[in-house]
C-alpha positions as CSV (number, residue, x, y, z in Angstrom):
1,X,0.0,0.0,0.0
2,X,3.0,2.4,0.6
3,X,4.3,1.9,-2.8
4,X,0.8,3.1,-4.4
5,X,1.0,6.2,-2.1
6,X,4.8,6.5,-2.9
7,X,4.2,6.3,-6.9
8,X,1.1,8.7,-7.0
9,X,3.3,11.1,-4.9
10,X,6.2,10.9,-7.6
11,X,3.7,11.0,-10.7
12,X,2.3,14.6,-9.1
13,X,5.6,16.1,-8.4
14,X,6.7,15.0,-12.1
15,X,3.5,16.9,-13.0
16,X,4.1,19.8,-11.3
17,X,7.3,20.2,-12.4
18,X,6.3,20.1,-16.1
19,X,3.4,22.7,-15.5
20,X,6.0,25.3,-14.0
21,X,8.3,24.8,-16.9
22,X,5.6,25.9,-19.3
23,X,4.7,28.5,-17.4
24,X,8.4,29.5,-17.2
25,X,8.4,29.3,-20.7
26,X,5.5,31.6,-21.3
27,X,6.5,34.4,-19.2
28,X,10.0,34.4,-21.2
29,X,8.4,34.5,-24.4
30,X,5.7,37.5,-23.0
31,X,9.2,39.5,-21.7
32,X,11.1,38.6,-25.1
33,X,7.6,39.9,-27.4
34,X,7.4,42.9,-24.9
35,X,11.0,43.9,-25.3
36,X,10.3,44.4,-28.9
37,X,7.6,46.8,-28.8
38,X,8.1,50.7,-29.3
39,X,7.9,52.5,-26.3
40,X,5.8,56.2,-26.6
41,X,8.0,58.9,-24.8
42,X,5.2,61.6,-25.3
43,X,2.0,61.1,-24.0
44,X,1.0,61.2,-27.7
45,X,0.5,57.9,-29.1
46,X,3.1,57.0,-31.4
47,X,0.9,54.9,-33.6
48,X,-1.7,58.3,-33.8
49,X,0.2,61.7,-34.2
50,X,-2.9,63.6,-33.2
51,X,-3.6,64.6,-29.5
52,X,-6.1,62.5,-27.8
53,X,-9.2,64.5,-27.4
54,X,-11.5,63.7,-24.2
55,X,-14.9,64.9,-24.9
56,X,-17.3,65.9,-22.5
57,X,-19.9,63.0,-21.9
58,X,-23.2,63.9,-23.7
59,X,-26.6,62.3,-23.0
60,X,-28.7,62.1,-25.9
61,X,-32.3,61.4,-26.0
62,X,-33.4,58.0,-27.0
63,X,-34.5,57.0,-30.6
64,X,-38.2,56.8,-31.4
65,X,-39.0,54.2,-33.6
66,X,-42.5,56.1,-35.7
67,X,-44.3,52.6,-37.4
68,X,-46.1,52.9,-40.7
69,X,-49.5,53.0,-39.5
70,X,-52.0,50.6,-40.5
71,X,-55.6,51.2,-41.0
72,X,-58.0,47.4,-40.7
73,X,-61.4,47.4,-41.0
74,X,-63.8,48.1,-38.1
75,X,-65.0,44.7,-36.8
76,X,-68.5,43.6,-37.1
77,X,-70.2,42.1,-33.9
78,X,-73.5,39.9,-34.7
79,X,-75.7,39.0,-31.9
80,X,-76.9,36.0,-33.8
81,X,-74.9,33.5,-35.7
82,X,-75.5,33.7,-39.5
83,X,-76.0,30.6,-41.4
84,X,-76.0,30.1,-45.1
85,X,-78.9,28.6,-46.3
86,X,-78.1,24.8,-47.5
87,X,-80.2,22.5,-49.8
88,X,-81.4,19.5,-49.0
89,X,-78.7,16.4,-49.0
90,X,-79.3,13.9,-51.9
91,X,-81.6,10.8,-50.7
92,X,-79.5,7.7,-50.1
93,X,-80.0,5.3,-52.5
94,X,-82.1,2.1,-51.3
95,X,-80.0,-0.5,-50.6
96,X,-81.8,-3.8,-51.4
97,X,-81.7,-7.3,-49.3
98,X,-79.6,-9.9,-51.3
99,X,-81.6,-13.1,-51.4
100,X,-79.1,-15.6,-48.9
101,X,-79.8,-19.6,-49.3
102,X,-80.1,-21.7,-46.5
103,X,-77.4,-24.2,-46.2
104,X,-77.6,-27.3,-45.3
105,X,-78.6,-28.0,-41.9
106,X,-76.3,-28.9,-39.3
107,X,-75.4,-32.7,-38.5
108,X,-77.1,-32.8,-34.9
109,X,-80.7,-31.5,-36.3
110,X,-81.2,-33.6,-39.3
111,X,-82.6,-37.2,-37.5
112,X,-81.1,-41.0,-38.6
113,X,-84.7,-41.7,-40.0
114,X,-84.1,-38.2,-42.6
115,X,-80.2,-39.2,-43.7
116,X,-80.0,-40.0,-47.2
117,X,-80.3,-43.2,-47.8
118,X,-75.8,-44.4,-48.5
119,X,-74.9,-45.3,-51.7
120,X,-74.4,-49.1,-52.0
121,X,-70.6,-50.9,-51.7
122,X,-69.8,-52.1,-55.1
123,X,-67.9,-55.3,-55.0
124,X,-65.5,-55.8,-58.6
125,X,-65.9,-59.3,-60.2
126,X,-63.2,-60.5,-62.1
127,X,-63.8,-62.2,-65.4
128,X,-61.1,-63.7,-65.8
129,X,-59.0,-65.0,-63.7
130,X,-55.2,-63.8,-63.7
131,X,-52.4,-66.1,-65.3
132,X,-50.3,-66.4,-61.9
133,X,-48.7,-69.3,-63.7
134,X,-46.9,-68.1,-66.5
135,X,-45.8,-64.7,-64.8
136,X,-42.3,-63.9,-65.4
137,X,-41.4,-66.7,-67.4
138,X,-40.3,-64.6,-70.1
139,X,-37.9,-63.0,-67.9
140,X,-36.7,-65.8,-66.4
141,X,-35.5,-67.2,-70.0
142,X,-33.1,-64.3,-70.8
143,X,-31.2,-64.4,-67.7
């Protein structure tokens, strides 16, 4: 814990230092620039041969701004609303009632006695009878 404290005291005086040595450094280059300006011996500015003139304060009125004036039209109070007479709307046109079938009813009100009557099984006859026996044989002979 000492060596923190011992290391964050050395990093501050290292910064310390290096803000005095630019400050150092700026006050040398203000006295160098400084050195190098004319100096007026006469209380007349060098830079303006004239003599300065102090006038005596004045205190003038304040400006007036004058607008353009503008002239509206007087405003007209009605104790009653006015209302445009309107014509009548148009009539809506009659809308008819579409003609809706009935489907068909639901299974659990139609009764076994009302069901269609099924359609019977049809059970496939066969002529003639297949030829089990001589299936394939034609195959067999080639290979």
């Amino acid at each position: 814990m000492a060596a923190v404290s011992n290391v964050n005291l050395l990093v501050a005086s290292l910064d310390l230092q290096l803000v005095q040595s630019l400050l150092g450094a700026m006050r040398a280059a203000d006295r160098h620039c400084a050195g190098q300006l004319p100096v007026a011996i006469s209380p007349i500015d060098s830079y303006c041969p004239r003599p300065v003139i102090h006038p005596q304060p004045r205190y003038l009125p304040r400006p007036v701004l004058h607008p353009t004036p503008r002239y509206l039209p007087r405003p007209v109070l009605h104790p009653q609303p006015r209302v445009e007479p309107q014509c009548c709307p148009p009539p809506c046109p009659k809308a008819g009632v579409p003609h809706i079938t009935a489907g068909p009813q639901p299974p659990w009100k139609i009764l076994p006695w009302q069901e269609p009557a099924a359609a019977p099984n049809v059970i496939k006859i066969t002529i003639r009878p297949p030829d089990t026996m001589t299936k394939g044989n034609l195959i067999d002979l080639f290979l």
